[in-house]
C-alpha positions as CSV (number, residue, x, y, z in Angstrom):
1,X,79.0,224.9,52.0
2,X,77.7,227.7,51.5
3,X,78.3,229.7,48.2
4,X,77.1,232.5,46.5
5,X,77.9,232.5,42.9
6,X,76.9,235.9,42.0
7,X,78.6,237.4,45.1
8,X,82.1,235.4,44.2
9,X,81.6,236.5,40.7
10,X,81.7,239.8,41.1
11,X,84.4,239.5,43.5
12,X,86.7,237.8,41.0
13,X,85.4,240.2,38.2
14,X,86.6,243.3,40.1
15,X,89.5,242.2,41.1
16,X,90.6,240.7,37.4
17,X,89.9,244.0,36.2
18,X,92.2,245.7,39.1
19,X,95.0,243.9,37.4
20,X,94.3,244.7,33.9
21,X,94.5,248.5,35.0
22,X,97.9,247.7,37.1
23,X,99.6,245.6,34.6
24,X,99.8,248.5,31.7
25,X,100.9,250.8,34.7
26,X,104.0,248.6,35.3
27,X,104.6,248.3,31.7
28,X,104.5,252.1,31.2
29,X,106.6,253.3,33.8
30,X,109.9,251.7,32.4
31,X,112.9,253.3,31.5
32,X,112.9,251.4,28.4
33,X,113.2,251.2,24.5
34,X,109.9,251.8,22.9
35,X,109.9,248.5,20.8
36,X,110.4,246.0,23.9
37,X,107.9,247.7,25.7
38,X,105.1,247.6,23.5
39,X,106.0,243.9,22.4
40,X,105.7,243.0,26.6
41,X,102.3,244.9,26.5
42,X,101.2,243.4,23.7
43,X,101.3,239.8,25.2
44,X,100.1,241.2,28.9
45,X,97.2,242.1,27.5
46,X,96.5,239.8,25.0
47,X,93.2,238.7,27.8
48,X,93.4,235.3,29.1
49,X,91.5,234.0,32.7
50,X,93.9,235.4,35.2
51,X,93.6,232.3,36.8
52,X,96.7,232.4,39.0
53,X,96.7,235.9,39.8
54,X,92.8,235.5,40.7
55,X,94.1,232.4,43.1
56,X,96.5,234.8,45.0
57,X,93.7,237.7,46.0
58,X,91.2,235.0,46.4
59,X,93.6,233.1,49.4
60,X,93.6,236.6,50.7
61,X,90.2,237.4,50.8
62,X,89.6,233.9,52.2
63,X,92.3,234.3,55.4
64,X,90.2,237.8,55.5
65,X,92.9,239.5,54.1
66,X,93.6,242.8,52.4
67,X,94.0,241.6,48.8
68,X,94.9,244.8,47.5
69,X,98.6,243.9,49.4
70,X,98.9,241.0,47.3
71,X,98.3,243.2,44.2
72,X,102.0,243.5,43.3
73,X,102.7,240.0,43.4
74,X,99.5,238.9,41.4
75,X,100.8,241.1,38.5
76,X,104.5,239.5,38.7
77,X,102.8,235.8,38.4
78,X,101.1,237.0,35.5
79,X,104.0,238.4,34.4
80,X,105.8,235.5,34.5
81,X,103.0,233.2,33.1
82,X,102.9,235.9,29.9
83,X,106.9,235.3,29.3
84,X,106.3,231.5,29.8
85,X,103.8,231.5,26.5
86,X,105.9,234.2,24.2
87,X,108.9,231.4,24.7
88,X,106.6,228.3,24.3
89,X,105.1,229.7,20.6
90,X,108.2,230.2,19.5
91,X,109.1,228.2,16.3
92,X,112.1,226.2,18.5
93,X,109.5,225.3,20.8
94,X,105.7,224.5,19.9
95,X,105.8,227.2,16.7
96,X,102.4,228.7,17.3
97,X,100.9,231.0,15.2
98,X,97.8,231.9,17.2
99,X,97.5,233.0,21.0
100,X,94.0,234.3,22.6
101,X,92.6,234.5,18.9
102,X,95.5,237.0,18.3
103,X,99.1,236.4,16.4
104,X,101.7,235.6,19.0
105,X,104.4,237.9,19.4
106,X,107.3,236.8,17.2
107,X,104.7,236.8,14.7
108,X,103.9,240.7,15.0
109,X,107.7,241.9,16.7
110,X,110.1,239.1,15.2
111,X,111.7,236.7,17.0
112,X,114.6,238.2,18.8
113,X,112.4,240.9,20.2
114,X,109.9,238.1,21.1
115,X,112.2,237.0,23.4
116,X,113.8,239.6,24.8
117,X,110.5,240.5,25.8
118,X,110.0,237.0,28.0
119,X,113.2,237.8,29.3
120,X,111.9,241.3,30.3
121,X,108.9,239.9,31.7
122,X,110.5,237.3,33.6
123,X,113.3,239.5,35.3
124,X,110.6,242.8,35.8
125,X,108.0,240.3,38.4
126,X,110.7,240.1,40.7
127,X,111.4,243.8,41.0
128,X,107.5,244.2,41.0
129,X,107.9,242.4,44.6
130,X,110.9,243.6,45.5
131,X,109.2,247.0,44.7
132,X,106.2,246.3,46.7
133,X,105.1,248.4,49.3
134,X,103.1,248.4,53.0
135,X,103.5,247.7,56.6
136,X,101.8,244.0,55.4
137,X,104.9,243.5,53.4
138,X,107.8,242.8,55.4
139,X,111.6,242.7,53.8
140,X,111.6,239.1,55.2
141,X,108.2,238.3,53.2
142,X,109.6,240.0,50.2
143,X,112.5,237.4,50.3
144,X,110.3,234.6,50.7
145,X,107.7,235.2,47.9
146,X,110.6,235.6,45.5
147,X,112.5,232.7,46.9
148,X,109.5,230.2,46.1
149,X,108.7,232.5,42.9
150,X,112.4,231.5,41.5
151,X,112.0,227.3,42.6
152,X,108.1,228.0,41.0
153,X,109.7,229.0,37.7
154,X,112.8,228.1,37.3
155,X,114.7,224.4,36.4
156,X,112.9,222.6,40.0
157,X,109.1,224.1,39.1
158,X,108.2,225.2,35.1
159,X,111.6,225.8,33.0
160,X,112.3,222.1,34.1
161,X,108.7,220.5,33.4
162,X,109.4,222.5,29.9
163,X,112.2,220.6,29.4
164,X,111.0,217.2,30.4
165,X,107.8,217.7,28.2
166,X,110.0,218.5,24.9
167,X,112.0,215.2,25.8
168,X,109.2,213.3,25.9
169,X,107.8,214.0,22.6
170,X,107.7,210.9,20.5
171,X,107.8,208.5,23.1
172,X,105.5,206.9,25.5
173,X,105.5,208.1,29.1
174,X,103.9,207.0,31.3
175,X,101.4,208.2,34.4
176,X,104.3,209.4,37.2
177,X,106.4,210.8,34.2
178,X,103.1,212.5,32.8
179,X,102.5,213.6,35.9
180,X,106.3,215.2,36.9
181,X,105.8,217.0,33.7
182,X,102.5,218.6,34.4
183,X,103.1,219.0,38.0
184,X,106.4,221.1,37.7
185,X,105.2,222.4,33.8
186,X,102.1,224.0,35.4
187,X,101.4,223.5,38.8
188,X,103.9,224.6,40.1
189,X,102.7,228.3,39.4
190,X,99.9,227.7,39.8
191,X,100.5,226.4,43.3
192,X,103.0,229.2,44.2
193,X,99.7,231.7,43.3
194,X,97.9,229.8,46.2
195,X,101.2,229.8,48.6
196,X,102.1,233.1,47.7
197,X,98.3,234.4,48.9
198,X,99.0,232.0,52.4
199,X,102.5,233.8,53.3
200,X,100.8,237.4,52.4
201,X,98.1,236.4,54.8
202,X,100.2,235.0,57.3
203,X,99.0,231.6,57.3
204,X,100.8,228.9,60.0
205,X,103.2,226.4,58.7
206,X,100.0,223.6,58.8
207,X,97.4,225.9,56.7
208,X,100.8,226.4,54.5
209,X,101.4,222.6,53.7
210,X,97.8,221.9,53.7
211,X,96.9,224.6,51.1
212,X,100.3,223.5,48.9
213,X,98.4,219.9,48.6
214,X,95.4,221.8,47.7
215,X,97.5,223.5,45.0
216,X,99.1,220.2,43.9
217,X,95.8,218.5,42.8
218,X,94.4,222.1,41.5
219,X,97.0,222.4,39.1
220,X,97.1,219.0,37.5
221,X,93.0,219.5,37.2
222,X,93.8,222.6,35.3
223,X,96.2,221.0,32.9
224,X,93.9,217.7,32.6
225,X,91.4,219.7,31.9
226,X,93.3,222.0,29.2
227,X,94.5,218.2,27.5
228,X,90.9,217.4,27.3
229,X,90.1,220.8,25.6
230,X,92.5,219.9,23.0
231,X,89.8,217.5,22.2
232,X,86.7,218.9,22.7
233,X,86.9,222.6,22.8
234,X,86.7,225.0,19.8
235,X,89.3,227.1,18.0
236,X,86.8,230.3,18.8
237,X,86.7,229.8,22.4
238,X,90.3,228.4,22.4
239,X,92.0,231.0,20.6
240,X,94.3,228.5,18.7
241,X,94.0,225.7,16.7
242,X,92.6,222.2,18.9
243,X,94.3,219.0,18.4
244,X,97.8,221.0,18.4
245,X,98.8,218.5,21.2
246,X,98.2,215.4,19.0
247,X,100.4,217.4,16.0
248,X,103.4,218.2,18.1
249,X,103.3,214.8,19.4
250,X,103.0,215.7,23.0
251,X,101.9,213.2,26.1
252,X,98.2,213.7,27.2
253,X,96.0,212.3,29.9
254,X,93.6,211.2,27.2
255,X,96.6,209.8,25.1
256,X,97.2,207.9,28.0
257,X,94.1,207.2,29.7
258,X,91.5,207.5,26.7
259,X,89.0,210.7,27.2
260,X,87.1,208.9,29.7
261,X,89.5,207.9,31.9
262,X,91.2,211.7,31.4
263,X,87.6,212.9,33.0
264,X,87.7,210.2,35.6
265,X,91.2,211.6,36.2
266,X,90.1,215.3,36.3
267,X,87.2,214.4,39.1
268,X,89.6,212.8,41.2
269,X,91.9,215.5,41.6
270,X,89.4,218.4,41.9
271,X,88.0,216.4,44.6
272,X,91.2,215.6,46.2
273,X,92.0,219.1,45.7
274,X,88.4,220.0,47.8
275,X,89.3,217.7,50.8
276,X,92.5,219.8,51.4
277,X,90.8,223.2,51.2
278,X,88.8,221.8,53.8
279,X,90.9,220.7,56.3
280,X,92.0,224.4,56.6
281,X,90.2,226.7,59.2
282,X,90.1,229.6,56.5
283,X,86.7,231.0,54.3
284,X,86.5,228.7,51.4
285,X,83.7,229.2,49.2
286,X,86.1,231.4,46.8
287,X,88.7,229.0,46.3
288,X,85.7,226.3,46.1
289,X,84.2,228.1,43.2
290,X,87.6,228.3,41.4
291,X,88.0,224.2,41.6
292,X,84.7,224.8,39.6
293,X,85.7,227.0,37.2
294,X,89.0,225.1,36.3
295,X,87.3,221.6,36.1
296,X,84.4,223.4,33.7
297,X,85.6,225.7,32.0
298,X,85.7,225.9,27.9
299,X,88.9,227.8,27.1
């Protein structure tokens, strides 16, 4: 293996910043009422990693791809991520005042704009793909990124791990209904950032399933990682209050497993998540350094 930090840093720094300038552009060029559009910027550019749009390009880059063709499609997972939070700090769901160090949106636009503005998000990513352009992006492809987009998002991928997390609270789960919950809850986008990058880029049907697994075990590192955050990390680096989780009564890998055994948890999957991306015949020094950054990071 063969990785050059500095080099991949400045890769995933350029291209974050290539959808913070697009993001605003979609935003801005609606036909829309004034109100809705600044409460869906407002959220969009609240900051955040760009973790799943960053996953997309860097699958691209790593089949030697274009990634500026999978630009359009990184922006509607984003977008789709950003509706996902407005709805889950609303006071039906986990009643969160803070998001990113900044209020969250019902608290500055009210509630019924708050939503309206998921709903805008949500519905606007798949006309951002549909909308796509290029010779790279066939009507077929089109289809098939918002097919999986929908099952990613919807009641078989987030919406449903959503609900099965708010039935849970209160009671004792255990690890395979932990793990339905965090699997469809997040990794599911997550995954589809990664699949999404492999149909852009054309990958076969093997790379396809191979990189999916890869996905799988990436995504429940991420949210293993976030439960152990909830812990340790800090309400600066955060942006919202830590030991929320434990509050709301919600099922945690250290809840379940003790912290220790959530960390045991977290190394198994990142490496489970390496031996996939290896078995591909694809760059993977990118991808390598994000299992990195997801198992380390501090926010």
């Amino acid at each position: 293996m063969n990785v050059n930090p500095t080099e991949i840093t400045q890769f995933l720094d350029v291209q974050k910043n290539k959808i913070e300038e697009q993001l605003p552009k979609y935003i801005s060029s609606l036909s829309a009422p004034k109100i809705i559009k600044e409460a869906m910027h407002y959220s969009l550019e609240a900051g955040g990693k760009r973790i799943r749009p960053l996953l997309l390009l860097g699958t691209l880059r790593s089949f030697g791809k274009d990634e500026a063709i999978g630009l359009p499609t990184a922006c509607a997972i984003e977008m789709i991520h950003t509706y996902s939070l407005i709805h889950d700090d609303l006071p039906s769901m986990d009643d969160d005042d803070l998001r990113r160090g900044k209020p969250t949106n019902h608290k500055v636009f009210g509630e019924a704009v708050a939503i309206l503005a998921g709903d805008a998000l949500l519905t606007y990513s798949f006309q951002a793909i549909t909308e796509s352009i290029g010779p790279e992006i066939s009507p077929e492809k089109k289809l098939l990124l918002v097919t999986e987009l929908a099952k990613a998002s919807g009641p078989e991928g987030m919406v449903g791990g959503q609900v099965a997390d708010m039935e849970g609270e209160g009671k004792v789960l255990n690890l395979d209904e932990l793990e339905y919950i965090h699997r469809h809850k997040t990794g599911k986008l997550l995954a589809y950032s990664v699949i999404a990058g492999a149909i852009l880029a054309d990958a076969t049907s093997e790379q396809l399933d191979k990189l999916t697994q890869f996905a799988h075990h990436l995504g429940l590192a991420f949210q293993i990682r976030d439960d152990i955050l909830d812990i340790e990390g800090t309400e600066v680096k955060l942006g919202k209050p830590v030991g929320s989780d434990t509050g709301n009564h919600k099922n945690t890998y250290p809840a379940l497993l003790t912290l220790e055994g959530a960390k045991e948890k977290l190394t198994f999957h990142v490496d489970e998540a390496r031996r996939f991306l290896y078995s591909v015949d694809m760059k993977h020094d990118i991808l390598d350094y994000m299992c990195n950054l997801i198992a380390s990071r501090d926010h």
